[in-house]
ROMARZA-9613 format. One line per 8 residues: number of its first residue (from 1); for each residue x, y, z of N, C-alpha, C. Coordinates in nm, 3 decimals. Atoms other than C-alpha are relative to their C-alpha. Last residue first. Layout:
NUM> X,Y,Z,X,Y,Z,X,Y,Z | ...
***
This chain:
279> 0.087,-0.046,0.018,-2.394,1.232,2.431,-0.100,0.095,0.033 | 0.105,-0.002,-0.121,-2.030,1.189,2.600,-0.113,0.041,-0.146 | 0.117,-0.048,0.082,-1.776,1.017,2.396,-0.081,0.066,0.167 | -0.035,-0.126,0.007,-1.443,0.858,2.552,-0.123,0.080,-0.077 | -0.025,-0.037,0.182,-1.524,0.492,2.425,0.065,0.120,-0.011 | -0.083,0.095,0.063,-1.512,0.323,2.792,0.051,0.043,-0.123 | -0.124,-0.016,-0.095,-1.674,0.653,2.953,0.073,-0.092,-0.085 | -0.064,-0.129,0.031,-1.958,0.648,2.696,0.119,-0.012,0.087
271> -0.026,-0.006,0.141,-2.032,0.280,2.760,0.061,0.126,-0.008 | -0.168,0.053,-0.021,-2.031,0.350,3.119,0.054,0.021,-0.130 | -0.066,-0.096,-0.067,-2.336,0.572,3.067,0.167,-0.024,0.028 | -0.032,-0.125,0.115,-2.504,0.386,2.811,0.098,0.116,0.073 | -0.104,0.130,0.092,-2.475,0.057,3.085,0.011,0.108,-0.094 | -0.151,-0.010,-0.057,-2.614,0.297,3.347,0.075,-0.048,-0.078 | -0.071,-0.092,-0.015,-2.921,0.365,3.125,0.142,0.028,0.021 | 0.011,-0.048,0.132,-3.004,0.042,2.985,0.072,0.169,0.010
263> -0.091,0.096,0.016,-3.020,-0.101,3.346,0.067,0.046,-0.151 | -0.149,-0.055,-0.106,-3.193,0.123,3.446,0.102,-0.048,-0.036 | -0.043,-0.187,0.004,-3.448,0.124,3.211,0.113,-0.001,0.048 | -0.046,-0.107,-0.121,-3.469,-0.281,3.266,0.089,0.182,-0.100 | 0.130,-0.072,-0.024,-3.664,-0.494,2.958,0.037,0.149,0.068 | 0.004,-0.053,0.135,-3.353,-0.689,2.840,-0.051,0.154,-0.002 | -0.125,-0.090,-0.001,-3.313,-0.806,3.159,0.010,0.081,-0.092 | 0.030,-0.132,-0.123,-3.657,-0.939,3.132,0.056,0.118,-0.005
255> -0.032,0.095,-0.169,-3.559,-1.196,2.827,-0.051,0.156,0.071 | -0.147,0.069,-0.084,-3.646,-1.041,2.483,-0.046,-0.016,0.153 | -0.035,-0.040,-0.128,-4.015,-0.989,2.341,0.131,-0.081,0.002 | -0.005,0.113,-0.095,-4.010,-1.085,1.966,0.032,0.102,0.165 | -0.019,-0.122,-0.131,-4.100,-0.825,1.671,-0.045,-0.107,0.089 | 0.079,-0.062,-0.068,-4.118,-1.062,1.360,0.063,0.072,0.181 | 0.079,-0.113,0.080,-3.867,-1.130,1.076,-0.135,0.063,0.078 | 0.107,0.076,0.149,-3.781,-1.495,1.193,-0.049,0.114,-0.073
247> -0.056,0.116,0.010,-3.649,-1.327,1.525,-0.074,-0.014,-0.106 | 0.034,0.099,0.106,-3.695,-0.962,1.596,0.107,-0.112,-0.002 | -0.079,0.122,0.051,-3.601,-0.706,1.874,-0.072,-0.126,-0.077 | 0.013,0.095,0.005,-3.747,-0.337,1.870,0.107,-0.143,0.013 | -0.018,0.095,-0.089,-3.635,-0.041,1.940,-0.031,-0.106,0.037 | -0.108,-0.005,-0.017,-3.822,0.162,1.622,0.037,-0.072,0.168 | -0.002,0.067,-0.116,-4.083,0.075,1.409,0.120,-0.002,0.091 | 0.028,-0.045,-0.123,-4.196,0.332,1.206,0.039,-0.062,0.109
239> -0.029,-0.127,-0.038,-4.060,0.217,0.891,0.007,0.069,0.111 | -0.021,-0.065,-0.155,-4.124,-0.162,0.999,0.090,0.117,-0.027 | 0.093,0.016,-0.088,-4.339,-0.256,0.686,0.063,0.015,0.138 | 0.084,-0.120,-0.012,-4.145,-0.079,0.455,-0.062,-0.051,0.122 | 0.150,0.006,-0.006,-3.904,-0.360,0.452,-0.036,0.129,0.021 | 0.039,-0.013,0.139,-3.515,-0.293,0.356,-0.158,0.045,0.055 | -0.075,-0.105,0.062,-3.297,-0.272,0.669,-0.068,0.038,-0.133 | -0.001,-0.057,-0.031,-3.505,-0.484,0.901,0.076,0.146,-0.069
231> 0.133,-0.040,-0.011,-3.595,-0.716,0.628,0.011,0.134,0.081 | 0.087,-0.002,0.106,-3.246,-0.805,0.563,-0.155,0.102,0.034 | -0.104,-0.126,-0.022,-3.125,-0.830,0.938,-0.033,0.068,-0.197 | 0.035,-0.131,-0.111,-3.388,-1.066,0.954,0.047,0.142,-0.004 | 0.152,-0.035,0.048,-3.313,-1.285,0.631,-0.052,0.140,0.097 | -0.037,-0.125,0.041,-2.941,-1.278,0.689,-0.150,0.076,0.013 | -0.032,-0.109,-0.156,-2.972,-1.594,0.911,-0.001,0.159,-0.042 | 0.071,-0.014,-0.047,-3.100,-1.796,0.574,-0.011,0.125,0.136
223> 0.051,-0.014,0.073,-2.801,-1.742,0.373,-0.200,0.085,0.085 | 0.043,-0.143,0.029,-2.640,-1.759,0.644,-0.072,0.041,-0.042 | -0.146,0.030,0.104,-2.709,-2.176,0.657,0.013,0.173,0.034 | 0.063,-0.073,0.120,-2.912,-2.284,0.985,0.097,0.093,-0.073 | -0.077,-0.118,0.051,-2.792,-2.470,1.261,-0.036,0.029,-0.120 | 0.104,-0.120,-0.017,-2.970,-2.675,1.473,-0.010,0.066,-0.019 | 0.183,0.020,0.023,-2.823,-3.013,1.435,-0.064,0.091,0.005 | -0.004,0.024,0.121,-2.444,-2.833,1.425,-0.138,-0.033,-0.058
215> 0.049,-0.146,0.031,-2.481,-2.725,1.788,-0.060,0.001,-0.247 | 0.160,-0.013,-0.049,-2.455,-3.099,1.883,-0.067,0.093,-0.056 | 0.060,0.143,0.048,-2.095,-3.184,1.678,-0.168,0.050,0.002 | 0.019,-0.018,0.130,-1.988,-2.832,1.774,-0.113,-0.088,-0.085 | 0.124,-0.102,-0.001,-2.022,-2.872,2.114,-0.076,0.018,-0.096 | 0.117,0.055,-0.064,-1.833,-3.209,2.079,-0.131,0.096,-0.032 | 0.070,0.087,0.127,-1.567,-3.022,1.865,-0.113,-0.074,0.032 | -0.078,0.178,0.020,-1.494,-2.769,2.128,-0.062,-0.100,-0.098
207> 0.063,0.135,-0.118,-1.568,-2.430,2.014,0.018,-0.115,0.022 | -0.069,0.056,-0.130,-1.320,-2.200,1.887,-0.124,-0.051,0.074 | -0.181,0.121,-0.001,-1.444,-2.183,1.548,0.057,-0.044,0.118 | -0.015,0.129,-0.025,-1.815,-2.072,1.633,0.125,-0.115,0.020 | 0.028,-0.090,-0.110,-1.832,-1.715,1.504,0.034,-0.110,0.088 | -0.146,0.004,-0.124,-1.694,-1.865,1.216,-0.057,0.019,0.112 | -0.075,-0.119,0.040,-2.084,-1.885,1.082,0.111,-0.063,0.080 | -0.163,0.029,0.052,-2.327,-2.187,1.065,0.074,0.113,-0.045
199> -0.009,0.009,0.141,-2.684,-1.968,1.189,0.192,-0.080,-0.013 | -0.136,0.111,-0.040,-2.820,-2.063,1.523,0.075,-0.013,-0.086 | -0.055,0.137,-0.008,-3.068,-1.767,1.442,0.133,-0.093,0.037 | -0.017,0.048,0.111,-3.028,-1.434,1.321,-0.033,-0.154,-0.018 | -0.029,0.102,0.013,-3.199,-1.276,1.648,0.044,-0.050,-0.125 | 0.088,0.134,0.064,-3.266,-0.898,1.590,0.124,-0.114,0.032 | -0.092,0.131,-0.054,-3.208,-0.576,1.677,-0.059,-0.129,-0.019 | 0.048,0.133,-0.036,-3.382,-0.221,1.578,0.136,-0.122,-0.002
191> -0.097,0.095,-0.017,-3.290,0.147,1.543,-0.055,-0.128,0.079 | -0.010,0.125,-0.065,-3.453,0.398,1.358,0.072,-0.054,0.029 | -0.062,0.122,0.028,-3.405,0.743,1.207,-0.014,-0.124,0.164 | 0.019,0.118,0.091,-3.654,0.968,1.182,0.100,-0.066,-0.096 | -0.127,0.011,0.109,-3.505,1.192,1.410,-0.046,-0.026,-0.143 | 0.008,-0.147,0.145,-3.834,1.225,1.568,0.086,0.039,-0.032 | 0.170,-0.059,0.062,-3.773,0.986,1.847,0.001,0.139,-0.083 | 0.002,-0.053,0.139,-3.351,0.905,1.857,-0.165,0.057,-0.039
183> -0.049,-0.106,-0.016,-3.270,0.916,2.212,-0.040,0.035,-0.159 | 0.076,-0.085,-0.069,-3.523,0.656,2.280,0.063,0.169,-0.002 | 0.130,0.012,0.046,-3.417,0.426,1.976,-0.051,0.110,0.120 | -0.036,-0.079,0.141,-3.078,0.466,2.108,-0.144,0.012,-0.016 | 0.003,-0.158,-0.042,-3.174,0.333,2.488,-0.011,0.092,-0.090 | 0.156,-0.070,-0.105,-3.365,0.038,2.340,0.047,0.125,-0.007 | 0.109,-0.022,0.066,-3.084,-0.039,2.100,-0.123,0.049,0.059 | -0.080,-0.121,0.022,-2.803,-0.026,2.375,-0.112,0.045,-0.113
175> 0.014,-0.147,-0.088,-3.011,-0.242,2.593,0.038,0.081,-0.087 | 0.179,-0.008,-0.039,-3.023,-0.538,2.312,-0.050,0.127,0.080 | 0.045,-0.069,0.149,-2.648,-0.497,2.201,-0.158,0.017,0.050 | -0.016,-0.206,0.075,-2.572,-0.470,2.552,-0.008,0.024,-0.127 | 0.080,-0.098,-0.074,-2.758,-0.840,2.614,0.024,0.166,-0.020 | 0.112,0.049,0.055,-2.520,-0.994,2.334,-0.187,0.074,0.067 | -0.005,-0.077,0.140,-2.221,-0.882,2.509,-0.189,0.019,-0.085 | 0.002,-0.069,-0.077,-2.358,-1.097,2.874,0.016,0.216,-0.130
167> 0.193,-0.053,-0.022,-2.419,-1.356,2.653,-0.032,0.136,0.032 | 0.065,-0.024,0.163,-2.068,-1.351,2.502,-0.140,0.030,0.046 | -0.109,-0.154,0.028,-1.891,-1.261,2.904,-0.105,-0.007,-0.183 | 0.004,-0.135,-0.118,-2.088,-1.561,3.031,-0.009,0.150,-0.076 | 0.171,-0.011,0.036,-2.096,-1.833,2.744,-0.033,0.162,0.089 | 0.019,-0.041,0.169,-1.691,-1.756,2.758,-0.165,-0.017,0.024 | 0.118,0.105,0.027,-1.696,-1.736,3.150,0.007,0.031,-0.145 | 0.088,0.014,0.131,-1.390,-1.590,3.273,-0.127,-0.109,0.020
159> -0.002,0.152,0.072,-1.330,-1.538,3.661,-0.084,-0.042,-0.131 | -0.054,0.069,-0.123,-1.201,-1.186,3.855,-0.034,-0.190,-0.065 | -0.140,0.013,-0.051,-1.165,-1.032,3.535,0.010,-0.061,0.119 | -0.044,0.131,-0.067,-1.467,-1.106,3.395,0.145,0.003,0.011 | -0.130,0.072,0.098,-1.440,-0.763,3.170,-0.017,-0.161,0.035 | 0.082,0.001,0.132,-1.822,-0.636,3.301,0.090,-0.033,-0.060 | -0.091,0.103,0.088,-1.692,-0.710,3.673,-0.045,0.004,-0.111 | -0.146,-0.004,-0.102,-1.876,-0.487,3.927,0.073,-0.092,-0.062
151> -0.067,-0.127,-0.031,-2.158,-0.372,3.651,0.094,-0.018,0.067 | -0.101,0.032,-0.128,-2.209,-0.783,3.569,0.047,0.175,0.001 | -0.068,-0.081,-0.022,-2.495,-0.725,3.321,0.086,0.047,0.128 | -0.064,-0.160,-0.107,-2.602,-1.011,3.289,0.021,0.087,-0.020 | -0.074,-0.129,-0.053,-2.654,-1.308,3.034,-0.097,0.101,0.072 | -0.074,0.080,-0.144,-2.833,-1.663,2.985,0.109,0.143,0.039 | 0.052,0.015,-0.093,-3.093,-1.490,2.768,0.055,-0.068,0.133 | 0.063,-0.091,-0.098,-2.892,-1.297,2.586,-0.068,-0.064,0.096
143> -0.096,0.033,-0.123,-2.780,-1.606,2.387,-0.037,0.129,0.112 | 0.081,0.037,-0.095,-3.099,-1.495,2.194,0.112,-0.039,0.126 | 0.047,0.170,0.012,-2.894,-1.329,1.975,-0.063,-0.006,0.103 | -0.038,0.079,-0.136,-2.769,-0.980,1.881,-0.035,-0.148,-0.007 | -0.024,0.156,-0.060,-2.716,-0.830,1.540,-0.002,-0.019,0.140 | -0.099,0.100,-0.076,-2.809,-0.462,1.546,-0.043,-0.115,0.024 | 0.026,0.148,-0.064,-2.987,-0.283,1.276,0.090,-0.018,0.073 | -0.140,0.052,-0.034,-2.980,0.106,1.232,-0.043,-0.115,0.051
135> -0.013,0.103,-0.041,-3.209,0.276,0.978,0.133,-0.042,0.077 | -0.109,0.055,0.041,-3.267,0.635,0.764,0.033,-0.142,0.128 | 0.025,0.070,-0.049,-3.557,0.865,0.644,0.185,-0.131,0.013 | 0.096,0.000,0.012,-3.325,1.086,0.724,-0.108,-0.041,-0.068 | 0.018,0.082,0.164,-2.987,1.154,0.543,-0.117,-0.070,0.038 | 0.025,-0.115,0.124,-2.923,1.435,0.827,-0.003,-0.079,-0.121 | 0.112,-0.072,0.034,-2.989,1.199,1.100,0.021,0.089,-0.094 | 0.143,0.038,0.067,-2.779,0.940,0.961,-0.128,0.086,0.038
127> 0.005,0.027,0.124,-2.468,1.203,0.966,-0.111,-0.100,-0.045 | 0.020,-0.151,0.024,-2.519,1.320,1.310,-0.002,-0.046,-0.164 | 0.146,-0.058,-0.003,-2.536,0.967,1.398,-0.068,0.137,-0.001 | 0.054,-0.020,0.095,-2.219,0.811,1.313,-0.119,0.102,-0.019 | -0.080,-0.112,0.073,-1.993,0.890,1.587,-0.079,0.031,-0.176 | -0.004,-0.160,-0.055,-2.240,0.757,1.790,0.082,0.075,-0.094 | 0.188,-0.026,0.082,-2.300,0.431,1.558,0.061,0.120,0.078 | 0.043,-0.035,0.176,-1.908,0.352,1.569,-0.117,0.061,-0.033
119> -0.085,-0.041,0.075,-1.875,0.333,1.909,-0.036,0.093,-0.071 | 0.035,-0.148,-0.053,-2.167,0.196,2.013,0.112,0.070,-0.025 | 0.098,-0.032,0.066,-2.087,-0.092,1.745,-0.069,0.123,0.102 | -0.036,-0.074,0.119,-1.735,-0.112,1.910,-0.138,0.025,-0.069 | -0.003,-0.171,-0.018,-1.876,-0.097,2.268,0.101,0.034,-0.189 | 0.038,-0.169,-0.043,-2.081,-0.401,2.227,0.020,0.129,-0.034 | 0.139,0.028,-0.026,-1.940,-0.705,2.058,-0.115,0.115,0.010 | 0.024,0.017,0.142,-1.582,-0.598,1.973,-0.162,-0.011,0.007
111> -0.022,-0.131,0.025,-1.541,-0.452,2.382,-0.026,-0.041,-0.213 | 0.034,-0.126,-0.096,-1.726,-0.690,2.547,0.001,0.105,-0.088 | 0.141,0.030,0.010,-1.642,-1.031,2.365,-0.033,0.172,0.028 | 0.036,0.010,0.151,-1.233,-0.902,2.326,-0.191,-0.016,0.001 | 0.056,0.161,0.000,-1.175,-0.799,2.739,-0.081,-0.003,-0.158 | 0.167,0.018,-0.034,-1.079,-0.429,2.716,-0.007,-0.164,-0.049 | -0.039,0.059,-0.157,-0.662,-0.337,2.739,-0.160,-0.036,0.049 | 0.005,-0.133,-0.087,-0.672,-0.055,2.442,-0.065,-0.090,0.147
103> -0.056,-0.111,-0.071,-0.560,-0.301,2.235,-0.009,0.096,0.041 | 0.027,-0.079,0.099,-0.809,-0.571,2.302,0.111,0.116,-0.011 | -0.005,-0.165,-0.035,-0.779,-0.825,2.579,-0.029,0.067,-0.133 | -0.129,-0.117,0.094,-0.799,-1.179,2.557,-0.066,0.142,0.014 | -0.008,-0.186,0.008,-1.014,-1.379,2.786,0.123,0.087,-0.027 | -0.099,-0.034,-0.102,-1.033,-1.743,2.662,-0.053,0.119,0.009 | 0.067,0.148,-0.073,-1.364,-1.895,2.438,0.107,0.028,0.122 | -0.113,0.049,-0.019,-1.400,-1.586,2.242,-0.015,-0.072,0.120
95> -0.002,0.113,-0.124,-1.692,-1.522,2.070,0.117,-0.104,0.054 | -0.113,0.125,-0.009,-1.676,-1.286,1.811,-0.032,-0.063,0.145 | -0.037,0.046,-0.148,-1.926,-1.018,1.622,0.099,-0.102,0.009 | -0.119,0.077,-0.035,-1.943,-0.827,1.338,-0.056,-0.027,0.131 | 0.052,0.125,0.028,-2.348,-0.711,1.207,0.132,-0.077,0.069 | -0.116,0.029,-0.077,-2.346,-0.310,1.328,-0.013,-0.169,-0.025 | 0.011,0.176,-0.059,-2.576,-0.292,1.019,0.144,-0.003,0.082 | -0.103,-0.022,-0.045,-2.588,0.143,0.936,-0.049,-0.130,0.116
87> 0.024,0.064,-0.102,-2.851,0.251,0.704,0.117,-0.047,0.001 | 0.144,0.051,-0.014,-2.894,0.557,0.499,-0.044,-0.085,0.103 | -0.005,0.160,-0.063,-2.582,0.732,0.552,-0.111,-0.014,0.011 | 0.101,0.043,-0.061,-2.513,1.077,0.397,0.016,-0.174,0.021 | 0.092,-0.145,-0.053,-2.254,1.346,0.300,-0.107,-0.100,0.099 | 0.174,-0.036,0.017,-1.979,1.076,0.200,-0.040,0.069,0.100 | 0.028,0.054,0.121,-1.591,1.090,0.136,-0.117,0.031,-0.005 | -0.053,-0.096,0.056,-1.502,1.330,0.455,-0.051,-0.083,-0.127
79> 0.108,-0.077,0.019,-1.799,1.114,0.661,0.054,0.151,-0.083 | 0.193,0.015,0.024,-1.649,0.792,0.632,-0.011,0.143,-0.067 | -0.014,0.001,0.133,-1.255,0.921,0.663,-0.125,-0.054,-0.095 | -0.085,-0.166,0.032,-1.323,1.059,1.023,-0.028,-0.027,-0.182 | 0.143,-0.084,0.005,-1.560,0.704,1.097,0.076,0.128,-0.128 | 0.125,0.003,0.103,-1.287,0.505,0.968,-0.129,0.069,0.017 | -0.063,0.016,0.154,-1.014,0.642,1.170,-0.114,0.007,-0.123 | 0.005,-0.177,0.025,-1.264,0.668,1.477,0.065,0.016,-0.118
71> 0.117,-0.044,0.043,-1.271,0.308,1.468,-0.052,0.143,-0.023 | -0.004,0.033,0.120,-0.910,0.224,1.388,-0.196,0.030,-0.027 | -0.029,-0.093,0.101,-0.874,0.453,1.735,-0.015,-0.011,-0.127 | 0.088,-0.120,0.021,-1.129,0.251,1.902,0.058,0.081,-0.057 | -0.088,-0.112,-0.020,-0.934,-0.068,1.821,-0.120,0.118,-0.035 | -0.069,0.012,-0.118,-1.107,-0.438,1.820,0.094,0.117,0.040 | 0.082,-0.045,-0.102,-1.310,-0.300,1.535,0.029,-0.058,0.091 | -0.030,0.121,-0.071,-1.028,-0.302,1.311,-0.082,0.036,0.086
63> 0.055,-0.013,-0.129,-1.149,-0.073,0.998,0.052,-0.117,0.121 | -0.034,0.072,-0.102,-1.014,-0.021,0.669,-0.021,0.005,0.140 | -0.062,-0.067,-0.079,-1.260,0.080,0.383,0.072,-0.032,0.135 | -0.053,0.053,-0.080,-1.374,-0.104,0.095,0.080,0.112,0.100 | -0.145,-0.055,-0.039,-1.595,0.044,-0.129,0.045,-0.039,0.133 | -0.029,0.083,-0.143,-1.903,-0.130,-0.332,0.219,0.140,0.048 | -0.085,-0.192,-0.039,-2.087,0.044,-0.599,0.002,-0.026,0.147 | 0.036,-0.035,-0.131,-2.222,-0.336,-0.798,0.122,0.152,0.063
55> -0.032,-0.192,0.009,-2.198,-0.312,-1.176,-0.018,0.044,0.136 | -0.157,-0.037,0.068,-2.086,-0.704,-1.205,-0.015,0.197,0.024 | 0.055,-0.091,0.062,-2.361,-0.811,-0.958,0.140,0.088,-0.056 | 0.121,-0.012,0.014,-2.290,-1.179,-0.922,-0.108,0.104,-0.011 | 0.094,0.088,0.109,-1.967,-1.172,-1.042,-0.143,-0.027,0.049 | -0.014,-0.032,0.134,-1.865,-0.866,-0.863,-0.065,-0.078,-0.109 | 0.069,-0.112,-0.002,-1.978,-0.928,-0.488,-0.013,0.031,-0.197 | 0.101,0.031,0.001,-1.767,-1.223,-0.513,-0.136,0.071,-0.058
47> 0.007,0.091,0.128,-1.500,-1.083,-0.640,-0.119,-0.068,0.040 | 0.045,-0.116,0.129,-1.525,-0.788,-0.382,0.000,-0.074,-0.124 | 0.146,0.001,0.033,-1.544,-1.091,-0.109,-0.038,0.102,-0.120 | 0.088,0.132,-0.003,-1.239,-1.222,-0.170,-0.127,0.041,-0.015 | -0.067,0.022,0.124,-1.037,-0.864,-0.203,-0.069,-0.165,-0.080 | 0.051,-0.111,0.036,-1.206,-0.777,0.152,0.025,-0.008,-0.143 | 0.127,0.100,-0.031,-1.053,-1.150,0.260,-0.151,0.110,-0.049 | 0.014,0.131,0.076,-0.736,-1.043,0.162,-0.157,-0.018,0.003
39> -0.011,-0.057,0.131,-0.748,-0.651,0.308,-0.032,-0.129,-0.111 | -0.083,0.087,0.098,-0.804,-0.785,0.641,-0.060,-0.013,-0.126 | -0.087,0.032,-0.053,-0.990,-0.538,0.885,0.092,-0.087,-0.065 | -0.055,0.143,0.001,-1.284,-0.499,0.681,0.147,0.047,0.072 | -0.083,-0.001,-0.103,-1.541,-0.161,0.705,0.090,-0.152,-0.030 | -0.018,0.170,-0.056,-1.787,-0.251,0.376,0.170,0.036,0.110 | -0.130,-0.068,-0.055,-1.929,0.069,0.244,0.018,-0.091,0.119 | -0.076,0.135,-0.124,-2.189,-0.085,0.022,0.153,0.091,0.025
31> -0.116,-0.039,0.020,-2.417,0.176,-0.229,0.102,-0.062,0.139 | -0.040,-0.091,-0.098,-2.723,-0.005,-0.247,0.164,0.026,-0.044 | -0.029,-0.087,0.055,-2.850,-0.188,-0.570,0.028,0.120,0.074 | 0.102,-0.092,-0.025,-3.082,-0.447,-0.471,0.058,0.128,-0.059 | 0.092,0.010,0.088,-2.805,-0.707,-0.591,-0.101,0.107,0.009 | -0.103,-0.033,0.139,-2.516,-0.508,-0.370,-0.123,0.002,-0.114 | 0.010,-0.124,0.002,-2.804,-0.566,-0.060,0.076,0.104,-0.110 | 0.128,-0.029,0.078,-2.796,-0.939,-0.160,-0.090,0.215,0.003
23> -0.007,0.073,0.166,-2.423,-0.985,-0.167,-0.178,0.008,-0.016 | -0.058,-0.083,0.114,-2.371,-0.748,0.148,-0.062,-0.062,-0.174 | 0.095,-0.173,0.046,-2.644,-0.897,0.348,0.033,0.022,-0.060 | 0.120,0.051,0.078,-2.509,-1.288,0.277,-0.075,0.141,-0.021 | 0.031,0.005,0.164,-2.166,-1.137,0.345,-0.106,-0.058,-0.069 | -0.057,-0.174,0.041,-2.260,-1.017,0.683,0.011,-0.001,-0.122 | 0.119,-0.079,0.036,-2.463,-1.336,0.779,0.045,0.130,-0.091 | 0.137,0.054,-0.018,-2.136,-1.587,0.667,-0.082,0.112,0.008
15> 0.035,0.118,0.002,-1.804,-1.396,0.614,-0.140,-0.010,0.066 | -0.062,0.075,0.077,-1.667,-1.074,0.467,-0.004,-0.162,0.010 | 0.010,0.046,0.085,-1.900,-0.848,0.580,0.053,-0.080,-0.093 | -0.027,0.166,-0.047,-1.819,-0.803,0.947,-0.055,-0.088,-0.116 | -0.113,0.083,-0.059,-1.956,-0.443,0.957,-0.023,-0.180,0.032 | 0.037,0.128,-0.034,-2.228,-0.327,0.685,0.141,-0.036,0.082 | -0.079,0.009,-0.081,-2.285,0.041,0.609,0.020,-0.170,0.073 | -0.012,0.143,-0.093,-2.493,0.116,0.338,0.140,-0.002,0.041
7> -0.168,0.029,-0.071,-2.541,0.438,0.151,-0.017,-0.079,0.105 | -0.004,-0.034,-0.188,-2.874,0.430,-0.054,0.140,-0.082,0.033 | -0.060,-0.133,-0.024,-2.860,0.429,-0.420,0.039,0.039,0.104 | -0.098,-0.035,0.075,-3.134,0.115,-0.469,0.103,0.214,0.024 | -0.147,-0.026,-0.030,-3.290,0.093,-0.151,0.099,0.025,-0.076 | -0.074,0.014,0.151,-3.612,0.205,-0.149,0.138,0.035,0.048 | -0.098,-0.101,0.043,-3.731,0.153,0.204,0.056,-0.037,-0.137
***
């Protein structure tokens, strides 16, 4: 995909993979519409962004994707500024090590992880199919493979599990891409997912320092972790390719769970209930 000009959408761009896309998708010469929740750190990275492409066509817009109304906010005022959306990197995530809530009373992994990037992409998707040929990556991880889909507890309200409740996130980015990708055939717009790797990001701060210590040997810089989410938003070579999940830049089978229709269904079905949307 030729990207210079094209309207980009990047959540969670102000540290590690997110700002390694933004700062090399700026250089390519996309038009960056960078959602941020704290105005400082949106004011950090637009200097960044600047000295290394001084004529970059970047706009900051405020978004808290722990709030479905701050996400509807920014959709509403999205699609009154711009006509079209090329591609659209649900890339934020968090991994919370307690179970905190959200304000609208949803367990933080769950509802920032998941149902804000379904969210946000539904309300988007009248506007990337009418800007056609046009792309949607989702960040997940391999942590999927130690997650569930707990339908009679999907908050862990009867007993947290931080690896639990993040894996368990990490898996509905993976289903929610299948199901999209099946609602989207002959849109021609795509939607793929991808592993970044063990990449050194915050994402990580609240882990215990031991964990840390270990996790640290295996960890790879952004720089590098962007590469996937990169390729999937730029390459020609997976135009056609849609519901996929990639690691290293190639199309990787996920875990089983991954695999289940049903499972993909009922979980798009709650989803809508949790967000207020029906498709």
């Amino acid at each position: 995909m030729e990207i210079k000009e094209k309207i980009c959408i990047i959540t969670g761009a102000t540290s590690g993979i997110g700002r390694e896309t933004a700062l090399e998708l700026a250089r390519a010469g996309a038009v960056l519409i960078l959602p941020i929740r704290d105005s400082l750190k949106g004011d950090i990275l637009k200097d960044e962004i600047l000295e290394q492409t001084p004529h970059a066509k970047l706009d900051f817009m405020h978004c808290d994707l722990a709030s479905f109304a701050s996400i509807r906010e920014f959709a509403t005022a999205f699609k009154k500024k711009y006509k079209q959306l090329h591609i659209l990197i649900n890339n934020a995530g968090i991994w919370e090590t307690k179970r905190n809530l959200t304000e609208d009373g949803i367990e933080r992994n769950f509802a920032v992880n998941h149902l804000a990037p379904f969210l946000l992409t539904n309300l988007l998707l009248e506007t990337l199919k009418g800007s056609a040929p046009a792309r949607i990556v989702n960040v997940a991880s391999d942590a999927h493979k130690q997650g569930k889909i707990n339908f009679t507890d999907l908050e862990y309200e009867k007993k947290f599990s931080s690896l639990g409740s993040y894996a368990q996130s990490k898996l509905a980015n993976i289903l929610f891409t299948k199901k999209l990708s099946q609602k989207l055939k002959g849109t021609g717009v795509t939607a793929n997912c991808l592993h970044p790797g063990v990449v050194s990001t915050n994402l990580f701060d609240k882990m215990p320092n031991l964990l840390m210590s270990i996790m640290s040997l295996f960890m790879i810089s952004p720089r590098k972790g962007a590469q996937t989410t990169l390729y999937l938003a730029t390459s020609p070579q997976v135009e056609n390719v849609s519901g996929e999940y990639f690691a290293k830049s190639k199309s990787k089978k996920p875990a089983p769970q991954a695999l289940r229709q049903d499972v993909a269904d009922r979980l798009w079905e709650i989803s809508e209930k949790y967000v207020g949307i029906q498709s």
